[in-house]
C-alpha positions in Angstrom: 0.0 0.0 0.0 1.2 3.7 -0.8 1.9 5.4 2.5 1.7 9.0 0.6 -1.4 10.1 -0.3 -1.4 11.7 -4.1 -4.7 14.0 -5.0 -5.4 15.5 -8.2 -7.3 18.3 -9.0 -8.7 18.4 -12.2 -10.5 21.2 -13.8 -11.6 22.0 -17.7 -10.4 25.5 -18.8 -12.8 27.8 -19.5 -15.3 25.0 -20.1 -18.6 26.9 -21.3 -16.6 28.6 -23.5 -14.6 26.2 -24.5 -17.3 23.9 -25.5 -18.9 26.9 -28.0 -15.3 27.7 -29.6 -15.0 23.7 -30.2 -18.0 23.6 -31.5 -18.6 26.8 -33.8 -14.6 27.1 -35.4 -15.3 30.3 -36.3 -15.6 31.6 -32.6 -11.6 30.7 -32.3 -9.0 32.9 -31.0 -12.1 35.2 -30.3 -13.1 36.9 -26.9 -17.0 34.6 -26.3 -18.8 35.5 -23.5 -21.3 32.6 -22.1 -24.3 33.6 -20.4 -27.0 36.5 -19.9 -28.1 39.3 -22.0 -25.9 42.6 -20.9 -29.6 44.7 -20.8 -31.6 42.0 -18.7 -28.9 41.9 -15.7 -27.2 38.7 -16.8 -24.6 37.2 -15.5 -20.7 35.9 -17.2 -21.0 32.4 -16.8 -17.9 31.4 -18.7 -15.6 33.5 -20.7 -12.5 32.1 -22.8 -9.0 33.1 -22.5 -9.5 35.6 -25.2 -11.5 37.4 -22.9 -9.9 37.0 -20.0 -7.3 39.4 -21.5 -9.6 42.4 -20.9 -10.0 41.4 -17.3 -13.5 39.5 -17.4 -14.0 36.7 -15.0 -17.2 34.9 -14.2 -19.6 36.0 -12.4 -19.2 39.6 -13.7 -22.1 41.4 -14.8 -22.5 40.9 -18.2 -22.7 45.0 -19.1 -19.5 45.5 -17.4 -17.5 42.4 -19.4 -19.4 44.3 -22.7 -18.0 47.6 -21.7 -14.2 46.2 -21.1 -14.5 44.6 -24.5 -17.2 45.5 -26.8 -16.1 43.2 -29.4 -17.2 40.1 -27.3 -19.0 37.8 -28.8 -22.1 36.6 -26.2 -23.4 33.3 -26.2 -26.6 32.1 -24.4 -25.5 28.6 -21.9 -26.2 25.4 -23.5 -26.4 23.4 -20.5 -27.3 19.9 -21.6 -24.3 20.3 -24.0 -22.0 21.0 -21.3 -23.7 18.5 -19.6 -23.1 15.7 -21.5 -19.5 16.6 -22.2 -18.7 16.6 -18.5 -20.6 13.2 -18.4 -18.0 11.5 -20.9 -15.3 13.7 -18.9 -16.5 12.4 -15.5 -16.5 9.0 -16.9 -12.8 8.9 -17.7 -11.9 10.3 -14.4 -13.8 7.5 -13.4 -11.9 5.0 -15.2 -9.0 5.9 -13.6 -10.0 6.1 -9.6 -13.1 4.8 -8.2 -12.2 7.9 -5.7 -13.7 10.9 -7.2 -15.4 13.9 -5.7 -17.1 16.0 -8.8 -16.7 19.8 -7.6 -18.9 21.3 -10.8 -19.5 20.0 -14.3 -15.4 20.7 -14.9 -14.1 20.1 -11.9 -13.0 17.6 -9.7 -11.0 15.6 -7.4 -9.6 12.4 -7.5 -7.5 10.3 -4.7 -5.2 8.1 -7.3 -3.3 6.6 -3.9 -3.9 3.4 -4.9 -3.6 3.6 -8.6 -0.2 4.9 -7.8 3.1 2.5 -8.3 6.3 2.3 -9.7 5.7 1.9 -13.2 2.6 4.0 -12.3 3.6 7.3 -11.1 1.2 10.8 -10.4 2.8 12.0 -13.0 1.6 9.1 -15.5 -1.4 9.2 -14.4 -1.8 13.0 -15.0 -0.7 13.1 -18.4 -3.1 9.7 -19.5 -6.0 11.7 -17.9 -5.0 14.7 -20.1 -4.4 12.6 -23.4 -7.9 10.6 -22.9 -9.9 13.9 -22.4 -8.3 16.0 -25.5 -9.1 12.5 -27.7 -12.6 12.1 -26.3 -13.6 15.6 -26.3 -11.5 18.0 -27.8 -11.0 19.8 -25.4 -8.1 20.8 -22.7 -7.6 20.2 -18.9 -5.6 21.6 -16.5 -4.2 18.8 -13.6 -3.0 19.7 -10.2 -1.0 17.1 -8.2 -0.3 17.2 -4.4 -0.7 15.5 -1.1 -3.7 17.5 -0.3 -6.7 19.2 -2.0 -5.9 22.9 -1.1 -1.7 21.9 -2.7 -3.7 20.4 -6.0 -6.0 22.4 -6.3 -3.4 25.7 -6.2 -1.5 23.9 -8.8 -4.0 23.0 -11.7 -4.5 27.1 -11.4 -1.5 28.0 -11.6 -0.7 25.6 -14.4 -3.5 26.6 -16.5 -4.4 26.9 -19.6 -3.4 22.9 -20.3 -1.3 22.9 -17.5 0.1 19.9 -15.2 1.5 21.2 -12.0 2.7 18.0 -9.8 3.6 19.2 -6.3 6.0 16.2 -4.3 5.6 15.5 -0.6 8.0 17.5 1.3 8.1 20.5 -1.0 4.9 21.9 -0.3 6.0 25.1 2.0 8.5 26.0 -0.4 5.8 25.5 -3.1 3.1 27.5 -1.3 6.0 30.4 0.2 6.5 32.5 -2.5 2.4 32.8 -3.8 0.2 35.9 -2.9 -2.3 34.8 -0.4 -5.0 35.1 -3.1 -3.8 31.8 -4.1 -5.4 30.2 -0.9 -9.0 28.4 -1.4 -11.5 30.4 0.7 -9.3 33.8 0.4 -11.0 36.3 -1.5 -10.2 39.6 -2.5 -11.7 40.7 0.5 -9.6 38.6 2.5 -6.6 39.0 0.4 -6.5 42.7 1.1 -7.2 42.6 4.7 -4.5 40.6 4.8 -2.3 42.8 2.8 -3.0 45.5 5.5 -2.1 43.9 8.0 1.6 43.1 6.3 0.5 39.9 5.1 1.3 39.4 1.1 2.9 35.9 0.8 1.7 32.5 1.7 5.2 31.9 3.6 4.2 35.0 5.8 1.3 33.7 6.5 2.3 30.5 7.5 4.5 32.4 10.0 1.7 33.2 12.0 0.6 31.5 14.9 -3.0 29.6 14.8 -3.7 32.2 17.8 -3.6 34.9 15.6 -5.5 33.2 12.8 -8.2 32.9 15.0 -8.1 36.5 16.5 -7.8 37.8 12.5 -10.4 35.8 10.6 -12.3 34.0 13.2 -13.3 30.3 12.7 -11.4 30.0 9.5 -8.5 31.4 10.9 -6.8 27.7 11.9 -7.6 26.2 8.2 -6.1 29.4 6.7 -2.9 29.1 8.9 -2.2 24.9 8.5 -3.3 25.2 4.4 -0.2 28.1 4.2 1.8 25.1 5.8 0.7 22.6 3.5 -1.3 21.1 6.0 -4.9 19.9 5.0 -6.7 16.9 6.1 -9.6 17.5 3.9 -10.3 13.7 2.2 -11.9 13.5 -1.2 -15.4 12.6 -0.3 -17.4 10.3 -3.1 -20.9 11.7 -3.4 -23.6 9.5 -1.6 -27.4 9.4 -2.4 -28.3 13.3 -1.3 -31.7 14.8 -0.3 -31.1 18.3 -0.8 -28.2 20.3 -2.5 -27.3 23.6 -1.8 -24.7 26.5 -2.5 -24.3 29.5 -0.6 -22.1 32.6 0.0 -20.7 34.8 2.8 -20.1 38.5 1.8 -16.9 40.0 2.6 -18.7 42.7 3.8 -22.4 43.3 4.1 -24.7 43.9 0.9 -27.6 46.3 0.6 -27.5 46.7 -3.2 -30.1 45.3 -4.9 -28.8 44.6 -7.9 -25.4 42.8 -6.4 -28.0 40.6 -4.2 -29.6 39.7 -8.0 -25.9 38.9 -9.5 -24.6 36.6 -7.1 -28.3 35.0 -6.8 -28.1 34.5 -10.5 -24.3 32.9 -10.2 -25.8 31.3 -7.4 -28.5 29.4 -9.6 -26.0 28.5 -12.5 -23.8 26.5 -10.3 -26.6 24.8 -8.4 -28.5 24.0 -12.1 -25.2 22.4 -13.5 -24.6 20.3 -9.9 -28.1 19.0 -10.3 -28.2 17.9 -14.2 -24.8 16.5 -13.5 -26.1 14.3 -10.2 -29.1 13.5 -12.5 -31.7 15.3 -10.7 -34.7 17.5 -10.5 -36.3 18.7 -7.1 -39.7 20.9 -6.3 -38.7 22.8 -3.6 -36.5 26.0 -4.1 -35.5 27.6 -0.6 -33.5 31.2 0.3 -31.3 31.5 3.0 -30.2 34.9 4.2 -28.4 35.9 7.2 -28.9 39.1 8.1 -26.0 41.9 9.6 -27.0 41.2 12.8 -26.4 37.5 12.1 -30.0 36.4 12.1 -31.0 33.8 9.9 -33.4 33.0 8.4 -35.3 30.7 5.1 -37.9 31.2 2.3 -39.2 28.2 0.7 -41.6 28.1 -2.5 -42.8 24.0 -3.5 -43.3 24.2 -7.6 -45.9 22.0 -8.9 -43.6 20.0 -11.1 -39.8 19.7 -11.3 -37.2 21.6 -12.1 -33.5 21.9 -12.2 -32.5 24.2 -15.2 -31.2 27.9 -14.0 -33.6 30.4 -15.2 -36.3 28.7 -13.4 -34.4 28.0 -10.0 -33.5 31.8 -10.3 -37.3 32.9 -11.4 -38.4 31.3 -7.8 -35.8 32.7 -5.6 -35.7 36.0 -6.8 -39.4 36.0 -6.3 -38.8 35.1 -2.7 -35.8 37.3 -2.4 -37.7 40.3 -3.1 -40.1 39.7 -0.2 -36.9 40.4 1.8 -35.5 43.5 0.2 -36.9 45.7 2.6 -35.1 49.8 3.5 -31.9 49.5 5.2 -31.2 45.9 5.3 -27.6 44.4 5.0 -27.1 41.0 4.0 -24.0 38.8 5.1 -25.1 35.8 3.3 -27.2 34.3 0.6 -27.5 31.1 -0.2 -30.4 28.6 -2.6 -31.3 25.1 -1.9 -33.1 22.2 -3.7 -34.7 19.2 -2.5 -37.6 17.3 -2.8 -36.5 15.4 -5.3 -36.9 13.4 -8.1 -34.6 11.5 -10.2 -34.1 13.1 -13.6 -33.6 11.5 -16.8 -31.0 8.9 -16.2 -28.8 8.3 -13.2 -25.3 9.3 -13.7 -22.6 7.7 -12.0 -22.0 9.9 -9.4 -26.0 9.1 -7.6 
């Protein structure tokens, strides 16, 4: 048995747009845009690398990715086409490791420990995963290797596009040292400049810190934020069981009155929870809102449709509708979040239920 554990984080570059350029030549080498209409408050769901050169990144309000680059050419989401591409992707990850944890359509982690050998090495591994998704699909993938999720999932970023980034057990502090602390999962910009205020720029200077201080700083987090700088993570890759609910939600940095902020991370909100449920094979009839108030009460909407659902726009019609029962003069918001259940299964089971 392999006493080091080896986990791979692998995730599809710029997927959604991706998939468009592959499949409509004439959109190559050209800044696409995937999602929303700029004049009806949509939302980026995708850009390609193209784009990315004008600084737009998902989840930006689709008027503000038009005004950095007017020459953008916007696509409307095609979800079951992502959705079946990510089915023949998942499947080959699945050939390889019955341990896989799918993080979105494009994403995922996979504990190869036991694949790995001699003749078998991380590295192997990698690079077949890479050549048996470009020939199946056409498409590329960038792979993160480490001993822990936060250390692979840091690399397949910083490898991308079409990257391979292997990390080896006992160089991950001098791996993680030299990065900005945006590099961290679950360090935002928000975080990442509180940070910097405070004289903190650097992963290595972070890790200098005592968990003491995390905790003063940041609170609950502060530990994990500490040990990940380290290299430290005991965060396993979970394989998805049968579920009765799923749900995504979000803390704000700093507390939201604006409307139309609320509306734009609802409506990233709903994407990501639309693609985990067509990817798990299911439709549910209950949408429910969380929101968590400045003063840290909490509270949930719920609407029960009369038949199922599980595409975006209509998760997003329901909880806007309850989200504007709540938008009431000088409320802040910490934290929104959706969640579906009641469900039924949807089409055919993938893999993954």
């Amino acid at each position: 048995m392999n006493s080091t554990r080896y986990i791979i984080h692998a995730d599809m570059d710029a997927f959604f747009a991706a998939v468009e350029q592959k499949d409509n030549p004439a959109l190559l080498s050209k800044p696409v845009l995937v999602g929303g209409k700029p004049e009806s408050r949509g939302v980026v769901a995708s850009c390609s690398y193209e784009a990315r050169y004008y600084g737009i990144h998902s989840a930006m309000p689709m008027a503000t990715a038009v005004r950095k680059c007017p020459d953008a050419i916007i696509m409307p989401p095609r979800f079951d086409r992502y959705s079946a591409i990510s089915k023949d992707i998942m499947q080959i990850l699945e050939s390889f490791t019955p341990w896989i944890q799918p993080i979105a359509l494009d994403e995922a982690f996979l504990d190869i420990t036991e694949t790995v050998s001699k003749t078998n090495t991380p590295l192997n591994i990698a690079k077949k995963i890479k050549e048996s998704i470009t020939q199946k699909t056409g498409l590329n993938i960038s792979i993160g290797i480490g001993t822990t999720k936060s250390i692979a999932k840091i690399a397949s970023g910083l490898g991308k596009p079409d990257g391979l980034v292997l990390v080896q057990k006992g160089q991950e502090a001098e791996f993680l040292k030299p990065l900005s602390v945006r590099y961290l999962p679950g360090i935002g910009p928000k975080t990442s400049l509180k940070l910097n205020s405070l004289g903190i720029e650097t992963l290595g200077q972070l890790a200098d810190k005592s968990i003491e201080w995390g905790t003063q700083v940041f609170g609950k987090k502060g530990p994990d934020f500490i040990l990940m700088s380290r290299g430290i993570d005991g965060n396993e890759v979970v394989i998805n069981e049968a579920t009765k609910s799923i749900s995504i939600e979000r803390t704000f940095p700093q507390n939201v009155s604006d409307p139309n902020e609320l509306f734009i991370q609802l409506s990233d909100i709903c994407i990501n929870l639309g693609m985990k449920l067509d990817q798990q094979g299911l439709k549910g009839r209950t949408v429910s809102l969380k929101l968590r108030l400045e003063n840290f009460k909490t509270f949930t909407r719920s609407k029960t449709h009369s038949t199922v659902i599980w595409e975006p726009t209509n998760i997003y019609s329901i909880a806007i509708t309850l989200l504007h029962k709540e938008l009431k003069p000088g409320r802040l918001f910490r934290l929104i979040g959706v969640t579906i259940s009641n469900f039924e299964l949807n089409r055919q089971s993938t893999l993954f239920n």
